[in-house]
N, C-alpha and C positions, 0 to 999 in steps of 0.2 A: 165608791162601792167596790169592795174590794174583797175575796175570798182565798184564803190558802189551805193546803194542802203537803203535809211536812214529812216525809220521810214511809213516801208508796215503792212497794220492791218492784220495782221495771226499773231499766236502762233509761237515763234520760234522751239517748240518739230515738230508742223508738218512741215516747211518751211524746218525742217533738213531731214527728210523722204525723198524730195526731191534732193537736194543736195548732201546728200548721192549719191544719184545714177550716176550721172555725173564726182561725182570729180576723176580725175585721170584719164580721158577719152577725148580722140580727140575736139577740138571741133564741127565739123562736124557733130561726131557720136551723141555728147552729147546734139545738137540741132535737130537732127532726132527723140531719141527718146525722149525728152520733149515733141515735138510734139503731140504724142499719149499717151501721160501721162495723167489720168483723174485725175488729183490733182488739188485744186485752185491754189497752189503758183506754175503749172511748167511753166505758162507765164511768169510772174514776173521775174523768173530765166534765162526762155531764153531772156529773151528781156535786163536783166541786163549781159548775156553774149553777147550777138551780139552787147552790148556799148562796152565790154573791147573788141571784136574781132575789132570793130571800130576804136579804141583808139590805137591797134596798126596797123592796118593797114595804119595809118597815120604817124606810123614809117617806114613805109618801107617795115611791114613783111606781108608776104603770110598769108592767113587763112586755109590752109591744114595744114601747118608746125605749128600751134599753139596745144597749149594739155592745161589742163585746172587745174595749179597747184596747187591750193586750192580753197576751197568755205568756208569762216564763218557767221553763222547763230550767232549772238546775240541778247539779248535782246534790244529793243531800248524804255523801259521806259511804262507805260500800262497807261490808260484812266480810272481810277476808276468811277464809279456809286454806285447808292448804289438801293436797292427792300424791300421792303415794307414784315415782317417777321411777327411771331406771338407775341402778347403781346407787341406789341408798337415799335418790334424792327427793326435795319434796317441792311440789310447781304449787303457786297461790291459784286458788278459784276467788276472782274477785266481784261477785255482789251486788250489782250497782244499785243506788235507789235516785228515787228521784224529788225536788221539791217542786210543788206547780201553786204560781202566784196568777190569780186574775183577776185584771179590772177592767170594769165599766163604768159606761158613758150613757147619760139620759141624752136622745137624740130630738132636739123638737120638731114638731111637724111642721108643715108649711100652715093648718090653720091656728095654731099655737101663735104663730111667729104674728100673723095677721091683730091676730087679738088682743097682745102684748104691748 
């Protein structure tokens, strides 16, 4: 179960600040607190995990029983400019964007695992 996100304008050093904080966490829990995250990218993040909680829940699976088994922040390419410098010259503004890949995991529960 798997959801991307191809080419969001943030830096990917800050969009990982984020991400950070989630991976390896419910998704439940991990959309409660993006919530109250005062970041610009922790929208972006929740709304690219409640696609992949989408994407499986069209398999079949529960959204309690999912957990959230990676997040990658890459680069997806920058928007160079250029700014008017001293003596004629001209400095790049470089852009950055970012690409964010996430996948989960169905977690079974301990009465799942009994029943099985």
């Amino acid at each position: 179960m798997k959801a991307e996100l191809v080419g969001y304008n943030q830096s990917p050093r800050k969009v990982r600040l984020v991400t950070d904080l989630v991976k390896g966490k419910k998704v439940v829990r991990a959309l409660a607190e993006l919530t109250f995250l005062k970041k610009r990218a922790a929208d972006p993040v929740a709304k690219l995990i409640r696609s992949a909680v989408a994407n499986a829940t069209q398999k079949g699976v529960k959204e309690e029983d999912l957990r959230i088994e990676n997040i990658t922040v890459d680069s997806a390419g920058m928007l160079k400019r250029f700014r008017a410098r001293a003596f004629g010259r001209g400095a790049t503004i470089r852009h950055r964007k970012s690409r964010m890949t996430v996948t989960l995991f169905e977690e079974k529960t301990a009465n799942e695992e009994k029943t099985a």
